[in-house]
C-alpha positions in Angstrom: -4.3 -14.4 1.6 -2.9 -11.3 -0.5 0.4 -11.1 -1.6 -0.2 -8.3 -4.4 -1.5 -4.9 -4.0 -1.9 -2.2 -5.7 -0.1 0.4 -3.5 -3.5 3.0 -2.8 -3.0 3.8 1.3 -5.7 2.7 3.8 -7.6 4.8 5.6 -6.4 5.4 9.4 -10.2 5.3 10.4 -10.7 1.6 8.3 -7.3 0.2 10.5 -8.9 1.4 13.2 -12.5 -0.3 12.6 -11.0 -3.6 11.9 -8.7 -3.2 15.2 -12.4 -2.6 16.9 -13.6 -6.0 15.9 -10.2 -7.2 16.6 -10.6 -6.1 20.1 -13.8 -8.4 20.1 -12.3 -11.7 19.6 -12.3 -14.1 22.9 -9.7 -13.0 25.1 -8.6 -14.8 28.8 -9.9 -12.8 31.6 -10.6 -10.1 29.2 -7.2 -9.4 29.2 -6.8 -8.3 25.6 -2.6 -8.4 26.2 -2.1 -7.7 22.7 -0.8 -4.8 20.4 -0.4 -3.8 17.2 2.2 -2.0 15.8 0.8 -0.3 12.6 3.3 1.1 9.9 2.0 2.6 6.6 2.9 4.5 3.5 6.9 5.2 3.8 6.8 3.6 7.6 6.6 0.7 5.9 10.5 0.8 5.0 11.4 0.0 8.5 9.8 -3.7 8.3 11.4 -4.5 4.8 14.8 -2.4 5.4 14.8 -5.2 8.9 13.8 -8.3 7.3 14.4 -8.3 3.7 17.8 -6.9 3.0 17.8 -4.9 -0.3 20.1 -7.2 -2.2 17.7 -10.2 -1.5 14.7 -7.9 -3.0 15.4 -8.0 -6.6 14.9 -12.1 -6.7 11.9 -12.0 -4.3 8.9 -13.7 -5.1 6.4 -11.7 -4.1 6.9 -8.6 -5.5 3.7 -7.6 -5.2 4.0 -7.7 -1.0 6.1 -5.0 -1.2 3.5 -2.6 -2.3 1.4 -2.9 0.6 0.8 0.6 2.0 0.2 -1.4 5.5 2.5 -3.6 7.8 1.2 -4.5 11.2 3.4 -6.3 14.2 1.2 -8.2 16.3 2.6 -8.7 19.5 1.3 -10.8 22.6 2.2 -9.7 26.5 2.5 -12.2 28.7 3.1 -10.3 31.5 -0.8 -8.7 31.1 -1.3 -11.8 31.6 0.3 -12.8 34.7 -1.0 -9.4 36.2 -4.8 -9.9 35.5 -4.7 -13.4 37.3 -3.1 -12.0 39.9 -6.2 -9.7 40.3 -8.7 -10.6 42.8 -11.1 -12.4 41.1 -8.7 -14.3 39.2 -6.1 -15.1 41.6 -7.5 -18.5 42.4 -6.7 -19.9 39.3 -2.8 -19.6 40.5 -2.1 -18.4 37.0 -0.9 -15.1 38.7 2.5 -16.1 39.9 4.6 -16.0 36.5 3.9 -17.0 32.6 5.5 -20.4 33.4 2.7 -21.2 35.5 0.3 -21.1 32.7 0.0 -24.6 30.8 -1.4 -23.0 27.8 0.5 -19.8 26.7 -3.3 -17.7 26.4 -1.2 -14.7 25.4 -0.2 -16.5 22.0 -4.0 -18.3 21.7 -5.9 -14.6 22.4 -3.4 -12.6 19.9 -3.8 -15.0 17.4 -7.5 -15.2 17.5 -7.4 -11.1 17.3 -5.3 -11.7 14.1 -7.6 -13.9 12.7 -10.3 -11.5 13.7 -8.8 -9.0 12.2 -8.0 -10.5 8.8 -11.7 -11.4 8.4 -12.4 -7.9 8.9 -10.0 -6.8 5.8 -12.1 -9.4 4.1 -15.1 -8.0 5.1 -13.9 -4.5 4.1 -13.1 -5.7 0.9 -9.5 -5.0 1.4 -6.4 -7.6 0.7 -4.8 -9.1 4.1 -1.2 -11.6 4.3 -0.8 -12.7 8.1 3.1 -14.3 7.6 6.1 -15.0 10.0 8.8 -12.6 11.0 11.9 -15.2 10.3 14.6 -13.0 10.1 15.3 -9.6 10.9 13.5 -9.8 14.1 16.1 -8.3 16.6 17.1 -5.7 13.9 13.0 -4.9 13.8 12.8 -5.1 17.5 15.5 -2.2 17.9 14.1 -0.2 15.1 10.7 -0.1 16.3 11.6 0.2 20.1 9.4 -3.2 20.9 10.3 -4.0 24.3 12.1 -7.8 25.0 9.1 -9.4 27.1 6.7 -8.7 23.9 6.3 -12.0 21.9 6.1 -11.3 18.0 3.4 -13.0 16.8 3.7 -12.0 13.3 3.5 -9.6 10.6 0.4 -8.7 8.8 0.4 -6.8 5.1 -3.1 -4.8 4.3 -3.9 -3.2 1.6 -6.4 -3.2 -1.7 -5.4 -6.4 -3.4 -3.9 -5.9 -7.1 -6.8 -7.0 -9.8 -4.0 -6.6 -12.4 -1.6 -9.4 -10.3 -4.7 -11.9 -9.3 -2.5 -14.7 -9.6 -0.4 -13.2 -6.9 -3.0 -11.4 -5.4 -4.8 -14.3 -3.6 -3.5 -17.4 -2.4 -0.8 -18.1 -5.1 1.8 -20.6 -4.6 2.3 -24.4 -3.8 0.6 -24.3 -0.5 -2.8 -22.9 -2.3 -3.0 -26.3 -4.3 -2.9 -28.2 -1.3 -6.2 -30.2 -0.4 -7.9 -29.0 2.4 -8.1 -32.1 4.8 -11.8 -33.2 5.7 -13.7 -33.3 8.2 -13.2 -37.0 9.2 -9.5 -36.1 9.2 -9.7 -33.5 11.9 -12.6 -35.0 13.9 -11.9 -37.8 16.7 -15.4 -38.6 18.1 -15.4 -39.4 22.1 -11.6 -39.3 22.0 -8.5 -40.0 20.0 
């Protein structure tokens, strides 16, 4: 994960390449209820004017995160959701009635594998990616970017070219970056728990 960049904008034909393989990742039904909501070069005022008020800015820690020339929203619609198995050939799953008949919300799984998708494709693209949590601001996003109520935010997503002059920021600075990766005997439970 990036949290430094050097400020140079992204392409509008690279976002939209990444969204492509984005669009690939597996998706329930093929609904694909997910969005985007891309802001760049000045745009990207409206995010940090929501969620990090200017007088908190100065003492931020990542600095760096501020540069990026790219915020994305990712949003997941339940309601696609509830429509498409409410479709014919879908309709007897009985997933069609409302999003609390669903056990699993797929909306939440499906937009967050086309996150994940899509961060690998910054990789790929040699480009600096930071997927992190909208945890405050939200409503004050929600009305500045017209994002209607039903929409659950998923997160944010920063892209941009990663600062070589700020590597320690750049990539996967912090406490959390020091922290052993479990094993796989750790995750693994063989013919049950």
């Amino acid at each position: 994960m990036t949290r430094a960049f050097d400020g140079r904008p992204v392409a509008a034909d690279l976002v939209d390449s990444m969204v492509e393989l984005a669009t690939r990742a597996p998706s329930a039904g093929k609904t694909q209820g997910w969005h985007l909501i891309v802001l760049s070069g000045d745009e990207t005022a409206r995010f940090w004017d929501a969620t990090l008020p200017v007088e908190r800015r100065a003492t931020f820690r990542w600095q760096g995160l501020l540069t990026a020339p790219i915020i994305a929203i990712a949003l997941a619609d339940p309601d696609a959701y509830v429509q498409r198995y409410a479709e014919p050939d879908k309709v007897r799953a009985g997933l069609g009635e409302s999003a609390e008949s669903w056990p699993t919300p797929y909306w939440t799984v499906d937009a967050s594998m086309s996150v994940m998708t899509l961060l690998l494709a910054a990789e790929n693209f040699g480009l600096g990616a930071l997927f992190f949590g909208v945890f405050n601001g939200e409503a004050a996003l929600r009305t500045s970017l017209a994002i209607p109520e039903h929409l659950q935010m998923i997160g944010a997503i920063a892209l941009g070219w990663p600062d070589a002059d700020d590597r320690a920021n750049a990539v996967g600075a912090g406490l959390s970056a020091s922290r052993r990766r479990r094993q796989p005997g750790e995750v693994i439970h063989r013919g049950g728990w």
